[in-house]
C-alpha positions, 0 to 999 in steps of 0.5 A, spaced: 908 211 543 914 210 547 918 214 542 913 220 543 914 219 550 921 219 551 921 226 546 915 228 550 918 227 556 925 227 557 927 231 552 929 225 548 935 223 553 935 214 555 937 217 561 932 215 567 926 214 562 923 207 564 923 204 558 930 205 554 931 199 553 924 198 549 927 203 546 933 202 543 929 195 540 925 200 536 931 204 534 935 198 532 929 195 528 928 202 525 932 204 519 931 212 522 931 212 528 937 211 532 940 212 538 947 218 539 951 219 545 955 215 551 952 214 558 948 220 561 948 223 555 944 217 550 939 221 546 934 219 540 935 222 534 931 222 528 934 223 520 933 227 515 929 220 511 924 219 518 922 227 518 920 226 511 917 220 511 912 224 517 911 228 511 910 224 506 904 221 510 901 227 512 899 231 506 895 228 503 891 226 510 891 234 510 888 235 503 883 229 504 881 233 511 880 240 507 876 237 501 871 234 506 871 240 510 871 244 504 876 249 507 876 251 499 883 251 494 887 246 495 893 251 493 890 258 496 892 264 493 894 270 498 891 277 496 894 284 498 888 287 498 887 290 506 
């Protein structure tokens, strides 16, 4: 939540957001996650391996949601038909 917040919020920069400290914990601890820039301009950035990981995560959270919700093919064919 803090890292949302500090996207959200403050465009990703560490300057005045309140808890930058909390989040140069996280992006320590975390492999993709870091912080880039000097002084005013110490931003968050994520990496190519963390987008995909999101990724990851949610297709198959999207495929469960339309089976329940029998949205129809898992793969839709898009027709020319007007």
């Amino acid at each position: 939540m803090i890292v949302r917040n500090c996207i959200a919020h403050n465009n990703g920069f560490l300057e005045n957001f309140g808890k930058s400290r909390r989040l140069k914990s996280i992006a320590k601890s975390k492999s993709h996650i870091e912080i880039v820039g000097k002084s005013m301009s110490e931003r968050i950035n994520f990496t190519n391996r963390f987008c995909y990981s999101r990724i990851e995560f949610f297709i198959p959270m999207f495929r469960r949601l339309f089976d329940v919700l029998d949205f129809g093919p898992e793969y839709p064919t898009i027709s020319d038909e007007k």
